[in-house]
Backbone as JSON Lines, residues from 0, in Angstrom:
{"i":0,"aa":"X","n":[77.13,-26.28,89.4],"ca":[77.96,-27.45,89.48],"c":[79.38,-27.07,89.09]}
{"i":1,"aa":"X","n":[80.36,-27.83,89.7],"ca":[81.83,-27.23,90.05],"c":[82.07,-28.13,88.44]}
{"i":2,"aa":"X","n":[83.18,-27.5,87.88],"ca":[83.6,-28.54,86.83],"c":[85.08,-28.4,86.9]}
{"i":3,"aa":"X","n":[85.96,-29.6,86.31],"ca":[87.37,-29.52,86.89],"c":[88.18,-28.42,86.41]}
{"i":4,"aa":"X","n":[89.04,-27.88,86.21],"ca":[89.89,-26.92,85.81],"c":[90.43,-27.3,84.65]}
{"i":5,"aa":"X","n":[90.01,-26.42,83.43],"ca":[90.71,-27.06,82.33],"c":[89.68,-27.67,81.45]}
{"i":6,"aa":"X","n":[88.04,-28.13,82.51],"ca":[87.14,-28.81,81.69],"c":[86.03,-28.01,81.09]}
{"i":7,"aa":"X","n":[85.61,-28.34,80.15],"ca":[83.89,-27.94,79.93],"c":[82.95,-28.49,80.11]}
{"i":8,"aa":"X","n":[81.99,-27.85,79.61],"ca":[80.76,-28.65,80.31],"c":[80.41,-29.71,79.16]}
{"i":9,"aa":"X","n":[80.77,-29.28,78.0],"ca":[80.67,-30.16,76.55],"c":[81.85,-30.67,76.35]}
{"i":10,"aa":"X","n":[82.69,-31.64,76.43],"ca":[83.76,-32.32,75.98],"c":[84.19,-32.37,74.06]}
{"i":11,"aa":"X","n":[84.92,-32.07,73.8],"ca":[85.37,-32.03,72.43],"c":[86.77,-32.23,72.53]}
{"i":12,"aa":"X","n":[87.1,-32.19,71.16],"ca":[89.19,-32.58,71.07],"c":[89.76,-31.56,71.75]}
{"i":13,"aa":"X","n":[89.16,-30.01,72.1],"ca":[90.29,-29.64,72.9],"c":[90.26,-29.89,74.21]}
{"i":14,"aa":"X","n":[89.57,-30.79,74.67],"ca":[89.17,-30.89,76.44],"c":[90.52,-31.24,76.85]}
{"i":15,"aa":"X","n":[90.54,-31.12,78.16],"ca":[91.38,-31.47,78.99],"c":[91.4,-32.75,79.42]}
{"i":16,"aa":"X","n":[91.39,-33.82,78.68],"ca":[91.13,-34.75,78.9],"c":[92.45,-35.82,79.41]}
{"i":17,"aa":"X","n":[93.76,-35.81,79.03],"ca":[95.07,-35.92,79.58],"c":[95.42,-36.28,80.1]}
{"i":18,"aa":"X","n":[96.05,-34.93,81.58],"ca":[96.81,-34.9,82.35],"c":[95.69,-35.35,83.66]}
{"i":19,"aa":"X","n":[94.43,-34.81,83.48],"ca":[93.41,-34.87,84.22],"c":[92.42,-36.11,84.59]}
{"i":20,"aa":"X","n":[93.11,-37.3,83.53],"ca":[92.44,-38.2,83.3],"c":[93.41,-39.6,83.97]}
{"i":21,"aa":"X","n":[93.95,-39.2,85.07],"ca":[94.72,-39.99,85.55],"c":[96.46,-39.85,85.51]}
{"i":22,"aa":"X","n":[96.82,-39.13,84.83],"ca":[97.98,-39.09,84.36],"c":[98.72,-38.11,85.03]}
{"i":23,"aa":"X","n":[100.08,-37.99,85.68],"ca":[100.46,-36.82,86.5],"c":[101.79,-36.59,86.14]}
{"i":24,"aa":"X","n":[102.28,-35.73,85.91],"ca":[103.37,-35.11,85.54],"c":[104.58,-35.57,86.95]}
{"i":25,"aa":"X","n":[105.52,-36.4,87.21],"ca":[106.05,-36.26,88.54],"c":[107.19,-35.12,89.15]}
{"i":26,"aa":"X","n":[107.19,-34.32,87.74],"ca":[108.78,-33.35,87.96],"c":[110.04,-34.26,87.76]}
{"i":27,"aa":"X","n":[110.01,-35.32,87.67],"ca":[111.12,-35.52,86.99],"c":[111.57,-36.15,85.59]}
{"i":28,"aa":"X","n":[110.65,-35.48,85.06],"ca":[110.68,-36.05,83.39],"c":[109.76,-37.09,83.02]}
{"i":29,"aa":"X","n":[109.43,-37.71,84.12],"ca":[108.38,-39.24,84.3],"c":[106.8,-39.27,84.35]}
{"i":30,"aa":"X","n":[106.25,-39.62,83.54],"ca":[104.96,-39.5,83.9],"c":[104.79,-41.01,84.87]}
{"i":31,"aa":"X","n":[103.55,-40.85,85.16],"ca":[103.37,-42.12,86.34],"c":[101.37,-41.76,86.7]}
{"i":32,"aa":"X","n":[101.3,-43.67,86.47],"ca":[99.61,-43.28,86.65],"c":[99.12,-43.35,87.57]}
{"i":33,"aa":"X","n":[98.1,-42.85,88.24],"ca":[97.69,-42.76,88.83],"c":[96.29,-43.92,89.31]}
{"i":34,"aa":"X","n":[95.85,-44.07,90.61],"ca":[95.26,-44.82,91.21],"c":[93.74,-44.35,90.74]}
{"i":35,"aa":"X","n":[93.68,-43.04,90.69],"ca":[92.35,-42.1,90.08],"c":[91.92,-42.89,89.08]}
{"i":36,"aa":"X","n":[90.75,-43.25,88.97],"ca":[89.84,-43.89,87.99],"c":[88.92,-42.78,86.86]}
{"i":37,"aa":"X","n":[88.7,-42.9,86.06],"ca":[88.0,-41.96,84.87],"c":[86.89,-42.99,85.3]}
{"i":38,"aa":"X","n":[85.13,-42.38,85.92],"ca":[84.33,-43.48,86.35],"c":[82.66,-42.61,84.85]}
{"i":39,"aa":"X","n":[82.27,-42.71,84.73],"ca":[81.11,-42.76,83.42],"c":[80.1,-43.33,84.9]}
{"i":40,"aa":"X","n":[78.9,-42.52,85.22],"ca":[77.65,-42.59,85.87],"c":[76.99,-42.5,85.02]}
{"i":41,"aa":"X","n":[75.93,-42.97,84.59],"ca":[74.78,-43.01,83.44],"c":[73.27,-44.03,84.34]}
{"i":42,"aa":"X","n":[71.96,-43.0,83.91],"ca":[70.69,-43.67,84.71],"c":[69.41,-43.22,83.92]}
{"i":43,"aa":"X","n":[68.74,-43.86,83.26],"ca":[67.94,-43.86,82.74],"c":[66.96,-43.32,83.79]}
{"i":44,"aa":"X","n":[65.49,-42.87,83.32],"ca":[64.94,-41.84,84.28],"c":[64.21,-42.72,85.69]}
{"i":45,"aa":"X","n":[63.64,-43.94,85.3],"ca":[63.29,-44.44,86.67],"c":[64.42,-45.03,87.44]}
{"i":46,"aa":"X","n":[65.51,-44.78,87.22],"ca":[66.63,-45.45,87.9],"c":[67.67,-44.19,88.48]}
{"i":47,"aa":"X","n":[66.96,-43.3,88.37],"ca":[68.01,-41.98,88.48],"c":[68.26,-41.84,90.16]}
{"i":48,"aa":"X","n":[67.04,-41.94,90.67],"ca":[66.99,-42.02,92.34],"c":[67.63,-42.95,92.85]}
{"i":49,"aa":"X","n":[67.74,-43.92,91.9],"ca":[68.6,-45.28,92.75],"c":[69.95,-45.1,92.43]}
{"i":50,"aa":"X","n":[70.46,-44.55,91.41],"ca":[72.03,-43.96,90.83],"c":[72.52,-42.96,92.22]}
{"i":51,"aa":"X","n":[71.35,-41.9,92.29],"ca":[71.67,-41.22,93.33],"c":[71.82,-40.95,94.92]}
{"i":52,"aa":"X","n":[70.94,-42.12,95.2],"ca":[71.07,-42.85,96.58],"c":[72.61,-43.85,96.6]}
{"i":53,"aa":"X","n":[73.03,-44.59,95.45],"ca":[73.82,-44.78,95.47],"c":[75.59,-44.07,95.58]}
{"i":54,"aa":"X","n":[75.46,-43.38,94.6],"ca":[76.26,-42.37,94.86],"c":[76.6,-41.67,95.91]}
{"i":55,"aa":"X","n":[75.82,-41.49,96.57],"ca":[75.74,-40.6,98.15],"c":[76.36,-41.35,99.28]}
{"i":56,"aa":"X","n":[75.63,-42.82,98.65],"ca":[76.86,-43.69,99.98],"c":[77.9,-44.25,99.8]}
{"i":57,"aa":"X","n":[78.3,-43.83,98.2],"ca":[79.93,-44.49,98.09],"c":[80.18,-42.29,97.77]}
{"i":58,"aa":"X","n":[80.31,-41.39,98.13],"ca":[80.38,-40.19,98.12],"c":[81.85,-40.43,98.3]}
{"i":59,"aa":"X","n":[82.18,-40.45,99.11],"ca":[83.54,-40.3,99.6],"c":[84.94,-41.02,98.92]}
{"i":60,"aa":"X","n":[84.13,-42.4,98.42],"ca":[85.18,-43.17,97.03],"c":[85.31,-42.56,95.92]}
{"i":61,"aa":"X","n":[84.28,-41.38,95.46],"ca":[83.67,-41.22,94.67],"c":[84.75,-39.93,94.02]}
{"i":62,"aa":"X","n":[84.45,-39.35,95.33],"ca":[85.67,-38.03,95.26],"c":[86.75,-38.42,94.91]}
{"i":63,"aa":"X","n":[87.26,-39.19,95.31],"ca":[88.94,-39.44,94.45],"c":[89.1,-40.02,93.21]}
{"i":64,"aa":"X","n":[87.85,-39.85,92.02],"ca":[88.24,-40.59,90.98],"c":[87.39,-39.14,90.15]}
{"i":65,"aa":"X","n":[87.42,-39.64,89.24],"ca":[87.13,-38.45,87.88],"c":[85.94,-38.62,87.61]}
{"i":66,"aa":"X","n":[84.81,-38.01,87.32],"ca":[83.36,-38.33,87.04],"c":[83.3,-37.79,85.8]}
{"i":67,"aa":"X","n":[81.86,-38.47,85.15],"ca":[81.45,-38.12,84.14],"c":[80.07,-38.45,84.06]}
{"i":68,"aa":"X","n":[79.04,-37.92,83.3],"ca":[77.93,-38.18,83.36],"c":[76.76,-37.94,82.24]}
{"i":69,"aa":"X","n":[76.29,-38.42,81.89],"ca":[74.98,-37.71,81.04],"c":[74.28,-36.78,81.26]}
{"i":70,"aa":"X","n":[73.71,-35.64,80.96],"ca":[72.7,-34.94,81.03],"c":[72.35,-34.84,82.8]}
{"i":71,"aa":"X","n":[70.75,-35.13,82.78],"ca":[70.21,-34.78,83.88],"c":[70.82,-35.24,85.4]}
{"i":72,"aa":"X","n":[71.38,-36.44,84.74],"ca":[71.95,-37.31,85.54],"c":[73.39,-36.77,86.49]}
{"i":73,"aa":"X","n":[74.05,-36.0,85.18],"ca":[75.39,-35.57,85.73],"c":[75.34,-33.98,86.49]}
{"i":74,"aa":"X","n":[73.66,-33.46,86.07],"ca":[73.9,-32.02,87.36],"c":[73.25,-32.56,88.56]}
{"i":75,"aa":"X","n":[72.4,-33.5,88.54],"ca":[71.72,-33.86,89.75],"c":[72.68,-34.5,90.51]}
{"i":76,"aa":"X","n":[73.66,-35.78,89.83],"ca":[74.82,-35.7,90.65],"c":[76.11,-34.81,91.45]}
{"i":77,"aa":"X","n":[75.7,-33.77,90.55],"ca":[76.95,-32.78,90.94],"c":[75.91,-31.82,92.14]}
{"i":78,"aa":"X","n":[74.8,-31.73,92.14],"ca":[74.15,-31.04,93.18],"c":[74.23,-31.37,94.61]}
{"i":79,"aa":"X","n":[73.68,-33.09,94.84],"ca":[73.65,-33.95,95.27],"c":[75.11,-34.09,96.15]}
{"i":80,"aa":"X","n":[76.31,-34.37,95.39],"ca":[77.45,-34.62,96.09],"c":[78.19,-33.91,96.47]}
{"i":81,"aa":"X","n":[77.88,-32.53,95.53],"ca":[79.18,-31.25,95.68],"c":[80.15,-31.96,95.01]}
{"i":82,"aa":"X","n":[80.7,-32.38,94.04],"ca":[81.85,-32.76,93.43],"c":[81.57,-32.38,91.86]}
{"i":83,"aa":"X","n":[82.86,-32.34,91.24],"ca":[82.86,-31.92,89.83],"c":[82.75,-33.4,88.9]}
{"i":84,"aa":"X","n":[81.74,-33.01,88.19],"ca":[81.11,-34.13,87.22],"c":[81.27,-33.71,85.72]}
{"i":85,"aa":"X","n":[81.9,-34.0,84.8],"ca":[81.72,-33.58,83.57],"c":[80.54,-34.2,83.18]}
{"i":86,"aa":"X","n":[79.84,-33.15,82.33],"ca":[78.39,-33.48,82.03],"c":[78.67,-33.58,80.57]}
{"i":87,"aa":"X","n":[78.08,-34.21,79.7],"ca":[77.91,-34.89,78.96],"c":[76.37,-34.38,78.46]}
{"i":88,"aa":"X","n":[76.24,-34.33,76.88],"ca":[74.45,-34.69,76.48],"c":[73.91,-35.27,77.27]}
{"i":89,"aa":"X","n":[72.02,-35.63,77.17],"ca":[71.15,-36.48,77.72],"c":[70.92,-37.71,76.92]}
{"i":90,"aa":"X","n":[71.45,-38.5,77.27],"ca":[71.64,-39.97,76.84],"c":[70.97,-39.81,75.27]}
{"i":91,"aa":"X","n":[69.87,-39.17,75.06],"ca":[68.77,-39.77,74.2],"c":[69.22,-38.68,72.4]}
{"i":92,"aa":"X","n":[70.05,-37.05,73.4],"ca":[70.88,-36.74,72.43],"c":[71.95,-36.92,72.23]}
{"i":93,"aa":"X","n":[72.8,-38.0,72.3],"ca":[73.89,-38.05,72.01],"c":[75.2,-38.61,73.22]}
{"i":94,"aa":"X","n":[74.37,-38.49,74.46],"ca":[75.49,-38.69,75.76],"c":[75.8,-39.56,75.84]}
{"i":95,"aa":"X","n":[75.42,-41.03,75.42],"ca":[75.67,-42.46,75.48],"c":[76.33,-42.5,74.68]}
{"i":96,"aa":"X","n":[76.32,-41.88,73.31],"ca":[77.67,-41.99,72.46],"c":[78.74,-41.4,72.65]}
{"i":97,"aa":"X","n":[78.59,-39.91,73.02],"ca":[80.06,-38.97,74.25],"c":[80.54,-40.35,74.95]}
{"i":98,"aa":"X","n":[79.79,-40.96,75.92],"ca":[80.35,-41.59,76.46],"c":[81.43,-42.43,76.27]}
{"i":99,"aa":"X","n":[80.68,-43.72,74.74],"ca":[81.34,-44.26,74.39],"c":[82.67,-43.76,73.26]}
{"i":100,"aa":"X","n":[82.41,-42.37,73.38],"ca":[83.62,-42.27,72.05],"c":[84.75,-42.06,73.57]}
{"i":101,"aa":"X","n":[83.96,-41.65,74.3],"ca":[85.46,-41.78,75.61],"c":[85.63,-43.61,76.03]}
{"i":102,"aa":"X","n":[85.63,-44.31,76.23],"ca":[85.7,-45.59,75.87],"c":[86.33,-46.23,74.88]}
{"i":103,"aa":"X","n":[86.23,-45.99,73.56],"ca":[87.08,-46.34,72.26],"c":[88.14,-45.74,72.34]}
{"i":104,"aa":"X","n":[88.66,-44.6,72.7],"ca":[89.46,-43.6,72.86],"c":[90.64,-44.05,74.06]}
{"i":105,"aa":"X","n":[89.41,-45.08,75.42],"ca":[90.57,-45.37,75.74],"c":[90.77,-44.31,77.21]}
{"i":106,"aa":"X","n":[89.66,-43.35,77.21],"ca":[89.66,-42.47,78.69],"c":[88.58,-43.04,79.2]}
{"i":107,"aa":"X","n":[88.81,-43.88,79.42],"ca":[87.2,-44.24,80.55],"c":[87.38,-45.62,81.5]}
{"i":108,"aa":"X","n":[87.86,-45.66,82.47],"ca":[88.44,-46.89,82.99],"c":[87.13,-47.55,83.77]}
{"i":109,"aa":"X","n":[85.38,-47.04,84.24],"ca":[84.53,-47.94,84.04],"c":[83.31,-47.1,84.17]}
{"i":110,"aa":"X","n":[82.21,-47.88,84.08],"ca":[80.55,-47.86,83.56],"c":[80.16,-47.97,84.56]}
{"i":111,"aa":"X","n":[78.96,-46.98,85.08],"ca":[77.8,-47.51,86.05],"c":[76.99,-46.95,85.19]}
{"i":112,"aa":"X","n":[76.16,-48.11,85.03],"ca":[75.11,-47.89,84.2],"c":[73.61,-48.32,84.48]}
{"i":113,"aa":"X","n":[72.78,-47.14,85.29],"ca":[72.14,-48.13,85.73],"c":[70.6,-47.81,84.8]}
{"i":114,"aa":"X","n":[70.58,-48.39,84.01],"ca":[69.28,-48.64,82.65],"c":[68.57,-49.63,83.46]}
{"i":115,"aa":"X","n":[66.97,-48.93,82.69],"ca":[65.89,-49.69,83.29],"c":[65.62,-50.52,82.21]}
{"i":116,"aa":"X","n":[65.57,-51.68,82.55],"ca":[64.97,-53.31,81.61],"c":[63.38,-53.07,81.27]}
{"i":117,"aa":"X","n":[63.01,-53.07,82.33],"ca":[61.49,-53.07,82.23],"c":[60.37,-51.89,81.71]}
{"i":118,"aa":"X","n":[61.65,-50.9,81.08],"ca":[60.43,-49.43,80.42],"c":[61.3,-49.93,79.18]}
{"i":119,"aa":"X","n":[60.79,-49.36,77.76],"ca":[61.08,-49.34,76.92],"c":[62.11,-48.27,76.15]}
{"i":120,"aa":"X","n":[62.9,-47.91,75.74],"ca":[63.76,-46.65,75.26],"c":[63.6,-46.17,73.99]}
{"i":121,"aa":"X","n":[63.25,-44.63,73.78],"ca":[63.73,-44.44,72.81],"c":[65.15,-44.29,71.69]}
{"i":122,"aa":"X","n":[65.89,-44.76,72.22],"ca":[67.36,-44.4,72.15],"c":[67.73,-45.81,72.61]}
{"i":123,"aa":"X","n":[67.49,-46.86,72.49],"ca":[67.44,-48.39,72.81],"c":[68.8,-48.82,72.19]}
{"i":124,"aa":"X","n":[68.97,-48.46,70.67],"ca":[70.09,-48.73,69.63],"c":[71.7,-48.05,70.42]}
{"i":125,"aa":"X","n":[71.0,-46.7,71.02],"ca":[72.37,-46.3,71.42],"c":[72.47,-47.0,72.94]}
{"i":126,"aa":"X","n":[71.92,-46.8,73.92],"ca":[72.27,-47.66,74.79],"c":[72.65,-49.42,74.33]}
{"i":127,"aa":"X","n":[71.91,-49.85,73.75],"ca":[72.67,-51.33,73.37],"c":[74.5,-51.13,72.52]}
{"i":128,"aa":"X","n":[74.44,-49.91,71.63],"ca":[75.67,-49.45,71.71],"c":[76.49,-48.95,72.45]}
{"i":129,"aa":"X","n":[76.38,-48.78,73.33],"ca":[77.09,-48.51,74.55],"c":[77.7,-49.43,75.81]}
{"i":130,"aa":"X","n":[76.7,-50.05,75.83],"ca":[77.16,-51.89,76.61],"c":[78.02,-52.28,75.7]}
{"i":131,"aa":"X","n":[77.4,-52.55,74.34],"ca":[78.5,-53.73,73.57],"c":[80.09,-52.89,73.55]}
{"i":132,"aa":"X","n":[80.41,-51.19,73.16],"ca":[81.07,-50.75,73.35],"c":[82.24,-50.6,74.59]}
{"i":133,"aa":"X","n":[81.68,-50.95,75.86],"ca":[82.43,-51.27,76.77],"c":[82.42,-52.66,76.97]}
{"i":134,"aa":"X","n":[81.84,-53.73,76.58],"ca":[82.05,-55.04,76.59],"c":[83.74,-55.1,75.81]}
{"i":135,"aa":"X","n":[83.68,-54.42,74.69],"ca":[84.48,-54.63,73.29],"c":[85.71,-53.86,73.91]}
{"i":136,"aa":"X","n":[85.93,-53.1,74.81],"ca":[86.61,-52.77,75.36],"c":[87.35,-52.97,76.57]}
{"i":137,"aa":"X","n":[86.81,-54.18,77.5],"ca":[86.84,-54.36,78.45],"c":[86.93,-53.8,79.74]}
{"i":138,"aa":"X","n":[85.93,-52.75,79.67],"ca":[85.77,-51.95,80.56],"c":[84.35,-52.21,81.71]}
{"i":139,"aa":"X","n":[84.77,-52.35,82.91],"ca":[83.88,-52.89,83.64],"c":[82.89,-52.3,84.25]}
{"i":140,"aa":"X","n":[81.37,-52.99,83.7],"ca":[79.74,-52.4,83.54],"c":[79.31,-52.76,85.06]}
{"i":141,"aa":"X","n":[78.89,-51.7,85.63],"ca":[77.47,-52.36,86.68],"c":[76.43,-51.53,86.44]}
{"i":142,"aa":"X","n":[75.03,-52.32,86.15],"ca":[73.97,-52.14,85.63],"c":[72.84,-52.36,87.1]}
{"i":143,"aa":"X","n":[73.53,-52.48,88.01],"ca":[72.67,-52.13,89.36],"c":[72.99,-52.02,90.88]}
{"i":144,"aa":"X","n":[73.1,-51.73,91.15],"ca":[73.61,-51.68,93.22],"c":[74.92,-52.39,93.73]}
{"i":145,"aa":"X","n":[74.06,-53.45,93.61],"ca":[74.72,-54.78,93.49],"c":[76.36,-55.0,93.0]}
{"i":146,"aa":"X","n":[75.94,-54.88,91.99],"ca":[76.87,-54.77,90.98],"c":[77.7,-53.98,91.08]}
{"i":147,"aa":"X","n":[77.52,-52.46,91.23],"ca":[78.1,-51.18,91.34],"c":[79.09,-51.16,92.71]}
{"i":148,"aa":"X","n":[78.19,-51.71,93.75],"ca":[78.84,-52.06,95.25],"c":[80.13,-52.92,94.57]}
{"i":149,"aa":"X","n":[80.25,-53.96,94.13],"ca":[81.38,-54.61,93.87],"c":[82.51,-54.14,93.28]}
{"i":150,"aa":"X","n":[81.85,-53.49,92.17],"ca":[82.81,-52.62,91.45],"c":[83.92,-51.33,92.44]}
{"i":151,"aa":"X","n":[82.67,-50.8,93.01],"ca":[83.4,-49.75,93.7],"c":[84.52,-49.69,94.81]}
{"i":152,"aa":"X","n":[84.39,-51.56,95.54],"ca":[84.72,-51.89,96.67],"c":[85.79,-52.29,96.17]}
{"i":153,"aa":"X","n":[86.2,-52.95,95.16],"ca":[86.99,-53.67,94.74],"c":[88.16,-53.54,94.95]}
{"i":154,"aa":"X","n":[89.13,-54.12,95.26],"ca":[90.88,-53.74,95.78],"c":[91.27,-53.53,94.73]}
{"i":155,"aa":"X","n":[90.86,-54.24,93.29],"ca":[91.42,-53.43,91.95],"c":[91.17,-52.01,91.6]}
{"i":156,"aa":"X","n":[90.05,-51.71,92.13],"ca":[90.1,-50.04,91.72],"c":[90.92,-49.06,92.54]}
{"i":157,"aa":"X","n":[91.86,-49.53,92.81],"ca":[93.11,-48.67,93.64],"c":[94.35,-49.09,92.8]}
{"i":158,"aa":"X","n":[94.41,-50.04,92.01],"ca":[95.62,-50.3,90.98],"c":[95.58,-48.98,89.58]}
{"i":159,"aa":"X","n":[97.19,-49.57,89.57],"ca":[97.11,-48.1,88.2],"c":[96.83,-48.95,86.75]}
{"i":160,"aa":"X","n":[96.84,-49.93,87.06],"ca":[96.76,-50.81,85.43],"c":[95.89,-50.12,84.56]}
{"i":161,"aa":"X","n":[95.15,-49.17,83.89],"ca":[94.01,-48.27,83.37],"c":[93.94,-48.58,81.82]}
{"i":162,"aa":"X","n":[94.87,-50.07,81.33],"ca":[94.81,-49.74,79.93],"c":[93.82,-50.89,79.79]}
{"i":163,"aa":"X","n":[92.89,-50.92,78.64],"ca":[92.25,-52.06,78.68],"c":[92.32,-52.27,76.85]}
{"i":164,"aa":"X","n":[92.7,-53.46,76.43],"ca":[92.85,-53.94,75.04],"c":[91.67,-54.15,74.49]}
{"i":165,"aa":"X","n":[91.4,-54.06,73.79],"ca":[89.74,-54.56,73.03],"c":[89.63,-55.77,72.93]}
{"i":166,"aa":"X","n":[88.44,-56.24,72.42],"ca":[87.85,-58.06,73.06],"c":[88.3,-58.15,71.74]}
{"i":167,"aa":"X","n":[88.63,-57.65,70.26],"ca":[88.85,-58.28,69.3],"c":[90.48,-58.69,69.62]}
{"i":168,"aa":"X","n":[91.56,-57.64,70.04],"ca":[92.98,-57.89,70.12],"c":[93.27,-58.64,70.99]}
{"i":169,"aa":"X","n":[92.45,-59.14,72.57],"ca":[92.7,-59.66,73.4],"c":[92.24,-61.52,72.85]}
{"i":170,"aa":"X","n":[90.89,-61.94,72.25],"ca":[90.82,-62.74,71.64],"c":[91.34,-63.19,70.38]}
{"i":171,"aa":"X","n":[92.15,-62.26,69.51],"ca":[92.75,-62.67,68.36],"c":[91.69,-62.73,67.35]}
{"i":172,"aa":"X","n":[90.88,-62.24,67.59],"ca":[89.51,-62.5,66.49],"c":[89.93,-61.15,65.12]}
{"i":173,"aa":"X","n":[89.46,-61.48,64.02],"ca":[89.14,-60.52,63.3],"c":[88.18,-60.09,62.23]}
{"i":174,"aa":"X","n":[87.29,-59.67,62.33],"ca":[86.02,-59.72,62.23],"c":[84.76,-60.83,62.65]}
{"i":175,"aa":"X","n":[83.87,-60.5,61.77],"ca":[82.78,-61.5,61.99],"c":[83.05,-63.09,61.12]}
């Protein structure tokens, strides 16, 4: 699996996370953002075939934005499409939280997440941390096809707007 220039396969503080993450240098002193989306693929194991059937037919949207992925999920995607996927842990060690510390951080402009309801998880706490984490962030979840189709189609995901405020600063709330 191809990985971007600059990236690893494990993400940490020295990644290239940056210039690469939407952001482009224009040569004239100016930075300026870009239309490129930072997109987080995540699929629990009976949902992995349906992540990846999906993927295959938005392939081509897919390529112009930045990937990221969990574990099994993010080489089978990178096999699958030929495109560079930063891979991430397997959800259950730790990849749902990679994920979300890219989310708090503020590099992750959205979620496909497609978790199965109907099996049970061991790692339940971190996936429920991970929804509420992009809820709290306002970063936009699709949790199935459906959903994902909308997201992907959307005339907003061609805007550069990429900053998203947290649900506490945007509501004025402070704490519980």
């Amino acid at each position: 699996m191809r990985q971007p220039e600059g990236m690893t396969n494990t993400p940490d503080e020295y990644s290239n996370f940056g210039l690469s993450a939407g952001v482009s240098p224009t040569g004239n002193g100016k930075i300026s953002v870009l239309a490129q989306k930072r997109i987080a693929l995540v699929a629990h194991d009976d949902r992995k075939v349906d992540l990846l059937e999906w993927a295959e037919y938005n392939r081509d949207i897919l390529a112009d934005h930045i990937l990221y992925a969990t574990g099994t999920t993010g080489r089978l995607l990178g096999e699958r499409l030929d495109l560079p996927v930063t891979c991430f842990q397997s959800g259950p060690l730790g990849g749902d939280q990679q994920i979300g510390a890219l989310i708090a951080s503020g590099r992750l402009d959205m979620l496909i997440f497609f978790w199965d309801p109907m099996s049970p998880q061991p790692h339940d706490s971190d996936v429920k941390a991970l929804v509420r984490i992009a809820v709290v962030w306002n970063i936009p979840i699709a949790c199935n096809r459906t959903s994902a189709d909308y997201l992907i189609t959307s005339p907003l995901l061609g805007g550069s707007d990429t900053e998203h405020a947290p649900l506490a600063e945007v509501s004025g709330s402070r704490g519980r």
